[in-house]
VOBA-1610 file (N, C-alpha, C; in pm, whole numbers, padded with zeros to 5 digits, always signed):
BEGIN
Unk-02858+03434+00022Unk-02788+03340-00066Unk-02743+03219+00016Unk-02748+03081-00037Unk-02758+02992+00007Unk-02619+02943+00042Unk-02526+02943+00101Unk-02366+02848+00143Unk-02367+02697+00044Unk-02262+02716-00044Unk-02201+02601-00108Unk-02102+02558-00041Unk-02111+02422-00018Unk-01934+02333+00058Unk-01925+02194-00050Unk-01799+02199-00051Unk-01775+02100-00146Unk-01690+01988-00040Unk-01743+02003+00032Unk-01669+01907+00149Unk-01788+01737+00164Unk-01713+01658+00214Unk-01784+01506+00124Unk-01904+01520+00316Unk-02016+01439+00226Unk-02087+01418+00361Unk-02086+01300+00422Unk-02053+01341+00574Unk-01985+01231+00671Unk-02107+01196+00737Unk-02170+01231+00742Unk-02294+01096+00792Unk-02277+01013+00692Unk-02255+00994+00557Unk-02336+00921+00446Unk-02184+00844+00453Unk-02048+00865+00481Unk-01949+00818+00497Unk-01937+00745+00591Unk-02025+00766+00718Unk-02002+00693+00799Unk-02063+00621+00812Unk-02230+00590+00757Unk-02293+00511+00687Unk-02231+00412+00660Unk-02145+00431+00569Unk-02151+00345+00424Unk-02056+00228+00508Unk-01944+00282+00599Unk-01882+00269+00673Unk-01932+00147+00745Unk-01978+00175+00836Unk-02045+00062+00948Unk-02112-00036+00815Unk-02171+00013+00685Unk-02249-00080+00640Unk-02138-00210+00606Unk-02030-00172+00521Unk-01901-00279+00513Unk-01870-00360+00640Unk-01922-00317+00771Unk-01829-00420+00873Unk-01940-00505+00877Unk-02056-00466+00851Unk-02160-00543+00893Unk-02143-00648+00782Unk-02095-00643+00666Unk-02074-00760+00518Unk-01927-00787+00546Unk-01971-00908+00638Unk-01806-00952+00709Unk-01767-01126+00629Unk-01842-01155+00517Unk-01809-01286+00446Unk-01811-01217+00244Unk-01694-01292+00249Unk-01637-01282+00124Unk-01600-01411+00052Unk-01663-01409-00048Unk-01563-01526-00139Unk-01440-01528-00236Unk-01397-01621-00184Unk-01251-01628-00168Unk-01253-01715-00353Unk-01289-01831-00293Unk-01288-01966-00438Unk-01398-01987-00446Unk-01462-02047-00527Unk-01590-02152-00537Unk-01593-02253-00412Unk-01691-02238-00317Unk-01665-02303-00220Unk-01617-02240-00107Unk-01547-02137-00129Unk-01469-02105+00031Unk-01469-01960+00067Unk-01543-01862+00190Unk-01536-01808+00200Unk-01457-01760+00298Unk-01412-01621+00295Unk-01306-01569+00407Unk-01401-01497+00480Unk-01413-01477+00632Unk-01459-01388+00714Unk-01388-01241+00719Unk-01435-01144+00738Unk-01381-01048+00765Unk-01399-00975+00879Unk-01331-00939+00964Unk-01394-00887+01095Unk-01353-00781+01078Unk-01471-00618+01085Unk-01442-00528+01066Unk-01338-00484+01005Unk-01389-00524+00865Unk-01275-00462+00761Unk-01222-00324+00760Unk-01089-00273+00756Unk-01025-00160+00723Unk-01050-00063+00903Unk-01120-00135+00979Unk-01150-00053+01092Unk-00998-00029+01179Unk-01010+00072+01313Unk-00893+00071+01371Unk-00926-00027+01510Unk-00995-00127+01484Unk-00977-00208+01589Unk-00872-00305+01586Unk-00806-00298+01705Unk-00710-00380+01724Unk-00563-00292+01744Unk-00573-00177+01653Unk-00482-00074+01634Unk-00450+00038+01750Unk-00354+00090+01739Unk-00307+00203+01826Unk-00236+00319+01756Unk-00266+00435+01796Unk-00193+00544+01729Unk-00087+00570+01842Unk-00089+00490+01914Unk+00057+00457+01957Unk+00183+00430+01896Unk+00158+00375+01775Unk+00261+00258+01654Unk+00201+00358+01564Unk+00368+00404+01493Unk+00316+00408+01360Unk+00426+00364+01276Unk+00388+00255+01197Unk+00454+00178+01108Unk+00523+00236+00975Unk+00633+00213+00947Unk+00674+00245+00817Unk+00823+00236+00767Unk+00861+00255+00657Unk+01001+00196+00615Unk+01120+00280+00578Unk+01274+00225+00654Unk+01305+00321+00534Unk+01473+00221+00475Unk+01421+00280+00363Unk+01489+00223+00247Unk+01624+00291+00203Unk+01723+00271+00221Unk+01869+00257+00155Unk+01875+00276+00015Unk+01855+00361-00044Unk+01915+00308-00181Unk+02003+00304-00210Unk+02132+00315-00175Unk+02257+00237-00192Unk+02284+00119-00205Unk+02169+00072-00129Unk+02191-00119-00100Unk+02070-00163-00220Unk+01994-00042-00251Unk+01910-00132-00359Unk+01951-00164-00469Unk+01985-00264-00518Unk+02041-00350-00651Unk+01973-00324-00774Unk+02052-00283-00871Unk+02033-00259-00979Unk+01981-00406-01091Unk+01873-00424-01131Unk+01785-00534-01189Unk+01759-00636-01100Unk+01749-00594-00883Unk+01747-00667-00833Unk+01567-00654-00820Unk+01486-00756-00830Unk+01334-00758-00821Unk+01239-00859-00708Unk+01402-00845-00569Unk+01321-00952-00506Unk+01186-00936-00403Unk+01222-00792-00373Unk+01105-00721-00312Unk+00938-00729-00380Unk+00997-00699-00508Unk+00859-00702-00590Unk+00761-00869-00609Unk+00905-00958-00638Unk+00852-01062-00607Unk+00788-01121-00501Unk+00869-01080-00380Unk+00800-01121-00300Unk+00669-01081-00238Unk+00649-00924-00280Unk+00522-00885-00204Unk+00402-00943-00319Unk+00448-01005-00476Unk+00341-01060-00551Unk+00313-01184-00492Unk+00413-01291-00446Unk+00378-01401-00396Unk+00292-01374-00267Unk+00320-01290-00200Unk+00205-01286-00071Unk+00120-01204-00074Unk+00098-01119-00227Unk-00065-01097-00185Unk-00100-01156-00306Unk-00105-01269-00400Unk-00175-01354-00444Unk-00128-01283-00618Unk-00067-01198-00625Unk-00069-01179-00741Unk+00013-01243-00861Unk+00080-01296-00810Unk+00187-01381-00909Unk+00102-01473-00994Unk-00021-01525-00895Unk-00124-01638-00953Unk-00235-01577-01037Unk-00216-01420-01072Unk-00342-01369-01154Unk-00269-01426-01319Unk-00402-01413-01391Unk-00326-01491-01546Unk-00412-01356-01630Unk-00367-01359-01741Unk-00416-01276-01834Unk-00502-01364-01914Unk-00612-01224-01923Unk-00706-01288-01963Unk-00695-01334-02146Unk-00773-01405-02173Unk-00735-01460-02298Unk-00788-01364-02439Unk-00848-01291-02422Unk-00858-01138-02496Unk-00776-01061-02529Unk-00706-01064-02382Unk-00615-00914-02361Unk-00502-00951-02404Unk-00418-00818-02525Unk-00340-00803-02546Unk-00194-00822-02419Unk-00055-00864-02486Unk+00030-00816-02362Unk+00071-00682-02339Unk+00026-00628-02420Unk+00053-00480-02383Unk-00028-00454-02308Unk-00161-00435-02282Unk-00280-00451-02210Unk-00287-00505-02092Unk-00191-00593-02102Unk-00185-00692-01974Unk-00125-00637-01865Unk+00027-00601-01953Unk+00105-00543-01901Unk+00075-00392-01798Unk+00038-00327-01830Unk-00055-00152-01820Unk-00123-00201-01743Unk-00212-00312-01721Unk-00327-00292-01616Unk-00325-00431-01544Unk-00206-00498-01473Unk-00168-00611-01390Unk-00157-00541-01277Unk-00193-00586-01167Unk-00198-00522-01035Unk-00019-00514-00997Unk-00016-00404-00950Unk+00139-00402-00904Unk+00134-00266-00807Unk+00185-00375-00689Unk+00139-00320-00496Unk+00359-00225-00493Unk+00385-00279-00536Unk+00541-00230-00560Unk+00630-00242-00660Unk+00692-00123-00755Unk+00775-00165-00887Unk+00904-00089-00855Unk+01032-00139-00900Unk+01104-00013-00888Unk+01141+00076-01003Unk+01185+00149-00932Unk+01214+00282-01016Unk+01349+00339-01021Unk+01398+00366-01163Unk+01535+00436-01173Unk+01512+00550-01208Unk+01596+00622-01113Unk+01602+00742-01143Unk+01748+00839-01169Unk+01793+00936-01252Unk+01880+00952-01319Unk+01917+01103-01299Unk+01988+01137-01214Unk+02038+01275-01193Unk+02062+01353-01282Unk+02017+01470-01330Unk+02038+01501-01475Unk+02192+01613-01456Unk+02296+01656-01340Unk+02337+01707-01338Unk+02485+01630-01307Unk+02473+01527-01254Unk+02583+01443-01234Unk+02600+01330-01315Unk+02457+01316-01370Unk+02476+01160-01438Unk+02422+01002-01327Unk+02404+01070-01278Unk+02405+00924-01094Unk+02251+00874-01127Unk+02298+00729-01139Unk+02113+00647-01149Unk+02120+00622-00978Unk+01940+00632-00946Unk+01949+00581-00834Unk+01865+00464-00855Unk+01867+00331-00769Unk+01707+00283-00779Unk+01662+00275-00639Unk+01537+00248-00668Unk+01477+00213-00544Unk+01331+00162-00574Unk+01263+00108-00421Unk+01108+00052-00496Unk+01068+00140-00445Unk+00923+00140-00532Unk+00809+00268-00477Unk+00682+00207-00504Unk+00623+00228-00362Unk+00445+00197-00305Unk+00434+00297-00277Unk+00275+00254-00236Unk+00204+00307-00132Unk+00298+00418-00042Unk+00303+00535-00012Unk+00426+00607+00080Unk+00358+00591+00215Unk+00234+00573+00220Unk+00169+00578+00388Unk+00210+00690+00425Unk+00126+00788+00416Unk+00088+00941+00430Unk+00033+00909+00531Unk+00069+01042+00606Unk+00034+01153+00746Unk-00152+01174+00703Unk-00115+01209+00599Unk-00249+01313+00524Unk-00275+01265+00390Unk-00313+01141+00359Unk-00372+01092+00206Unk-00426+01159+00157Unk-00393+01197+00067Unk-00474+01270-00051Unk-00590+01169-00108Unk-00528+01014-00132Unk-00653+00958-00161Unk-00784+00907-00038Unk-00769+00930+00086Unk-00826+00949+00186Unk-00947+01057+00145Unk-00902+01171+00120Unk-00961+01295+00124Unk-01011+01269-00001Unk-01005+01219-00106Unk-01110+01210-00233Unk-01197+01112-00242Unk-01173+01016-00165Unk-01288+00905-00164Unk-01427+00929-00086Unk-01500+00873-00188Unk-01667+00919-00138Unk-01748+00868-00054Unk-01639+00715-00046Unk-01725+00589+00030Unk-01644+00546+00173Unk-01537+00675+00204Unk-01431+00601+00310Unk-01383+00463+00257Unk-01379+00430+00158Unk-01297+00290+00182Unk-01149+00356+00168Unk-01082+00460+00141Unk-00976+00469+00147Unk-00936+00532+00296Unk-00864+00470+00394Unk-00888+00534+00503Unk-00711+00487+00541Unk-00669+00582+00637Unk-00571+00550+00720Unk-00547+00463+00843Unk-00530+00381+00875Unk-00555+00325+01024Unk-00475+00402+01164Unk-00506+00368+01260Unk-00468+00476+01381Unk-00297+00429+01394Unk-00231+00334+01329Unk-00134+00288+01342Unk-00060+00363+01207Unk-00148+00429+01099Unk-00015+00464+01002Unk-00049+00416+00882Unk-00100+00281+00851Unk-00125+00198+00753Unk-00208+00251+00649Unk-00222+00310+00567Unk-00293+00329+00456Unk-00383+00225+00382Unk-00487+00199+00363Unk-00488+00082+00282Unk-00703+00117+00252Unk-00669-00015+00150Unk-00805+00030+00098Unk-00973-00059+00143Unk-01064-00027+00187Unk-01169-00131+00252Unk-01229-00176+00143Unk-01257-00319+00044Unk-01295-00335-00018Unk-01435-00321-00040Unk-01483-00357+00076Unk-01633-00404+00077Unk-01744-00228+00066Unk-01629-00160+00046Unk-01649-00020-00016Unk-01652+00067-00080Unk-01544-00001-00175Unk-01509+00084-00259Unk-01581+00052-00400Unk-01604+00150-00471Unk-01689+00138-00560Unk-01605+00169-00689Unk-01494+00162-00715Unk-01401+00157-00795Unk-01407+00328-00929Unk-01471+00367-00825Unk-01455+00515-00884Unk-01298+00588-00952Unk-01201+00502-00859Unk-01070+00567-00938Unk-01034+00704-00901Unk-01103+00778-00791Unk-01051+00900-00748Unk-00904+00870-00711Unk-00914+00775-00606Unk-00796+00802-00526Unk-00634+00749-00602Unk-00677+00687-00742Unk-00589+00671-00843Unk-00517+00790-00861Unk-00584+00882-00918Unk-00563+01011-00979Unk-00512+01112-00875Unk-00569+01061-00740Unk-00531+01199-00636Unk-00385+01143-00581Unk-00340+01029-00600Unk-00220+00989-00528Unk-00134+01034-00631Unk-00012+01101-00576Unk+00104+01134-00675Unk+00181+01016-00674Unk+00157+00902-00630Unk+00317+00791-00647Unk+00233+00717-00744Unk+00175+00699-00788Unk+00114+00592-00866Unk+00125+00487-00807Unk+00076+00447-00702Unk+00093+00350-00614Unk-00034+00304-00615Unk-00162+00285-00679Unk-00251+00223-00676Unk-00319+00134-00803Unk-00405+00030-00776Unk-00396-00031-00905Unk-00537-00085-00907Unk-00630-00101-01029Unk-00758-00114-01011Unk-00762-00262-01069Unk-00886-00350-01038Unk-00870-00463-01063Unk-00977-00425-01200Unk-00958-00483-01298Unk-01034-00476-01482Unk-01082-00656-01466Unk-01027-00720-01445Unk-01110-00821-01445Unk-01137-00940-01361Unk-01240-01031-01386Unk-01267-01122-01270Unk-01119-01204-01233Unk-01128-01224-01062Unk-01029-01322-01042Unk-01070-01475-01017Unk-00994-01521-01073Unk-01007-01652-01065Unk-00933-01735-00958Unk-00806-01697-00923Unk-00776-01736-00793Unk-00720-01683-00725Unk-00690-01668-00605Unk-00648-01522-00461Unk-00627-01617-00320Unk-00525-01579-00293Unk-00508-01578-00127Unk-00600-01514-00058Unk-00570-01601+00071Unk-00729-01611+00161Unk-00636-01445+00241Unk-00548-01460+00281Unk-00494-01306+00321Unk-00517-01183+00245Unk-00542-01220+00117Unk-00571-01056+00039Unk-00637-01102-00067Unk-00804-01088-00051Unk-00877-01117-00109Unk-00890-01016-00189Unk-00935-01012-00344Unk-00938-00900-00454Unk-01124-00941-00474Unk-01104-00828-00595Unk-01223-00864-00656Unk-01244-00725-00772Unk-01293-00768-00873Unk-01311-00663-01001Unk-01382-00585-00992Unk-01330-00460-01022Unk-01392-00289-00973Unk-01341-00223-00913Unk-01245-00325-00810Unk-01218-00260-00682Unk-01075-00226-00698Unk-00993-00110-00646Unk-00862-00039-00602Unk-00817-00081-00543Unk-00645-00138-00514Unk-00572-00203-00418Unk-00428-00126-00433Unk-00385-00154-00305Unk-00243-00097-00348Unk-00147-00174-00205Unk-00077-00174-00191Unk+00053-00222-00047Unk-00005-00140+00045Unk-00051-00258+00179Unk-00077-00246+00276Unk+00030-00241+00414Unk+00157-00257+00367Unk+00272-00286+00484Unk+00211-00414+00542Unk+00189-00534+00424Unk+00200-00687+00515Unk+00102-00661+00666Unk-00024-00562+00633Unk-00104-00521+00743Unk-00148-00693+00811Unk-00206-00803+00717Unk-00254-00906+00803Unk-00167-00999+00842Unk-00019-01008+00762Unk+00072-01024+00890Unk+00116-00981+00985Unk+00127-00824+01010Unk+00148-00710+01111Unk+00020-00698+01217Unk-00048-00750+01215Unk-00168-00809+01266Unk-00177-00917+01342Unk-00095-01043+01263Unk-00084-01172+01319Unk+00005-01184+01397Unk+00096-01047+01450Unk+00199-01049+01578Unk+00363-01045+01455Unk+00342-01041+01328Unk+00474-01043+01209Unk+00569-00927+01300Unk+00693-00930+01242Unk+00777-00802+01273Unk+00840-00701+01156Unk+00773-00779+01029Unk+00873-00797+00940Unk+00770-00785+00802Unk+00756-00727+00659Unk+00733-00751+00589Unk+00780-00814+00467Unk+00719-00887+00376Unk+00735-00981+00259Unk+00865-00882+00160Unk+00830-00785+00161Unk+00912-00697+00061Unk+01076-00724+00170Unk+01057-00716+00288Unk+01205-00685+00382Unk+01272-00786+00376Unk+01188-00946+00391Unk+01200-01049+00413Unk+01275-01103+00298Unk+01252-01053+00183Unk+01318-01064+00065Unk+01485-00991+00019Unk+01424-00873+00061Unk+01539-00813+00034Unk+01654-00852+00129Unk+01633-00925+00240Unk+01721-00961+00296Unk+01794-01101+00260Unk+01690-01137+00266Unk+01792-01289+00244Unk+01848-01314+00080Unk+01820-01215+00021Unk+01927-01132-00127Unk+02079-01114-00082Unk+02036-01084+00087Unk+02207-00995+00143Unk+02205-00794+00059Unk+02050-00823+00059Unk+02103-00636+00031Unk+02064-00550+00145Unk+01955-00622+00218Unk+01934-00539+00327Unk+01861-00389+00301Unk+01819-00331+00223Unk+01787-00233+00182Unk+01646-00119+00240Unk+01591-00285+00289Unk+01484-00220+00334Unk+01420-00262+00512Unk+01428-00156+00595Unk+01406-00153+00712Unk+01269-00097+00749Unk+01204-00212+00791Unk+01049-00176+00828Unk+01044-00184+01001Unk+00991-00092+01019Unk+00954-00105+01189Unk+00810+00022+01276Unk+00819+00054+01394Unk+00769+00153+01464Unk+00813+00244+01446Unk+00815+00352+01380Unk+00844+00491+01373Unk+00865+00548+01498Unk+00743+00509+01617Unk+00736+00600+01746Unk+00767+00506+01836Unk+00866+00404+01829Unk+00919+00356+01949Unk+01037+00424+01875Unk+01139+00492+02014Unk+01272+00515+02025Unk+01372+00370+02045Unk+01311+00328+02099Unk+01403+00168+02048Unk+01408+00097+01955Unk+01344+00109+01833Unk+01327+00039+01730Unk+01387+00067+01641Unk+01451-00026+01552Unk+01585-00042+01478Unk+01557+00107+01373Unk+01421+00162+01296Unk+01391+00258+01231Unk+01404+00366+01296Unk+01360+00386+01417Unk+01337+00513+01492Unk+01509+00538+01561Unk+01629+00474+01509Unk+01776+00449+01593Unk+01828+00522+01411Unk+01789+00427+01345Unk+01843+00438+01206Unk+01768+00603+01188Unk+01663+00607+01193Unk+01629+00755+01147Unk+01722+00874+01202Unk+01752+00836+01336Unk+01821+00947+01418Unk+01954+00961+01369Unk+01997+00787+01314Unk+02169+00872+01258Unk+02174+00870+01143Unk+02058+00866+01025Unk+02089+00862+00939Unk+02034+01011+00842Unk+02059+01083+00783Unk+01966+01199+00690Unk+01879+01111+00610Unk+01764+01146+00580Unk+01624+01085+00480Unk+01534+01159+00449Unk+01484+01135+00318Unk+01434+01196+00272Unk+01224+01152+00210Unk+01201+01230+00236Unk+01041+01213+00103Unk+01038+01191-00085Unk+00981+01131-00096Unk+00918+01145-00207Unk+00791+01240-00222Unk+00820+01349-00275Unk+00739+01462-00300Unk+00760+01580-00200Unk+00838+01582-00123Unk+00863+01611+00031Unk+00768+01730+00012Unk+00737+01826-00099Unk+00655+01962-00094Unk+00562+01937-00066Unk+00484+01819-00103Unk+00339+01830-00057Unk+00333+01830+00103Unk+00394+01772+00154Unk+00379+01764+00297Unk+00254+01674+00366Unk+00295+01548+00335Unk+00191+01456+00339Unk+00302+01374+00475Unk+00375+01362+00483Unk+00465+01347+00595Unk+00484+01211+00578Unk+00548+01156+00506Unk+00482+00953+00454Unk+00559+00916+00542Unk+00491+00769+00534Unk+00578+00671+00589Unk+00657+00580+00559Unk+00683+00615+00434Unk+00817+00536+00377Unk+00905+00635+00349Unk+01010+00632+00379Unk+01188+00690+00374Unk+01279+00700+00320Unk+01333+00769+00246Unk+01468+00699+00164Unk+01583+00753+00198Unk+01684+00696+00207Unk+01795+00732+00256Unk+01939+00724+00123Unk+02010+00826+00139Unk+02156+00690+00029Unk+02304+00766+00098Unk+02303+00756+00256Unk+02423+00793+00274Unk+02416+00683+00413
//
């Protein structure tokens, strides 16, 4: 009798893989293309660093939305328009959104909490492990994020992520930042400000916001430097997971003491 594995095949992954770095030009506008140099790869990276946040919700403000705003202004989404078909309900349900927050409501005390919720940047992606084409991959630094020039908009890794942190593009874009280029078919979700964290940044769009609000809420840094304001704050502070059972070990944090 013949052995069945339902395990994905990694030659054909790693294939597909090298084939994306080798399709290193993208269009951006009519007229302008962005280069890509080895998209989604761990060059440049170290599993030395591993990046990730942790968030206060005490300090997160109740109908405060500056985080969200800000990570739409820097990855181009504020400038997507609805299409002239689509309902706003429609619109609404399927508009790309990299971070929303969320209230949540103690059912034994009565206590709302809020806080925002992405991408968690998992130890162990679940949507990693369901994708057929590797474009969903982890980087050696922590970063979760998705390789476009790969993904074939299958929607596994929609369904396999428990945060609902991912978002599929339904229709053509018409205009995009040269930093986070989209395109229809394809899955996106919050990268942790990867091509500013890249460009030498310290700091992401979501932090950058929440700070100069004066809420401070959200602290992004190196997990594995002991000097770094996260890896000081982790040590005196208790924090917690979102989902903590699965044991995906994320890299975003929440704290409220």
């Amino acid at each position: 009798m013949s052995k069945h594995t339902d395990q994905p095949d990694m030659k054909r992954r790693e294939f597909l893989g090298k084939t994306a770095i080798a399709a290193t030009a993208a269009t951006v506008a009519p007229g302008v293309m962005l280069t890509v140099a080895n998209a989604g790869s761990d060059e440049g990276v170290s599993s030395d660093t591993r990046w990730g946040m942790l968030i206060d919700t005490n300090k997160c403000a109740d109908g405060c939305a500056a985080c969200v705003d800000a990570c739409n202004k820097e990855n181009g989404i504020d400038i997507l328009s609805k299409p002239e078909d689509q309902s706003d309900e429609m619109w609404n349900a399927q508009r790309p959104q990299w971070i929303r927050k969320v209230k949540l409501k103690d059912k034994q005390t009565g206590v709302v909490t809020n806080l925002p919720m992405m991408c968690q940047h998992c130890e162990h992606p679940p949507c990693e492990d369901v994708c057929p084409t590797g474009a969903s991959l982890k980087r050696a630094d922590g970063i979760v994020m998705v390789d476009r020039h790969t993904c074939i908009g299958c929607r596994y890794c929609m369904m396999a992520c428990p945060y609902k942190a991912r978002s599929f593009i339904h229709s053509n874009i018409a205009e995009q930042v040269v930093n986070s280029p989209r395109g229809k078919g394809c899955v996106e979700s919050c990268n942790m400000c990867a091509p500013r964290i890249d460009g030498g940044a310290t700091t992401t769009a979501c932090q950058d916001a929440c700070m100069k609000d004066g809420h401070q809420a959200i602290l992004f840094g190196d997990m594995k430097d002991p000097d770094s304001a996260i890896s000081k704050a982790l040590k005196e502070k208790s924090s917690r997971q979102i989902r903590a059972d699965l044991e995906l070990n994320t890299g975003v944090r929440y704290t409220d003491v």
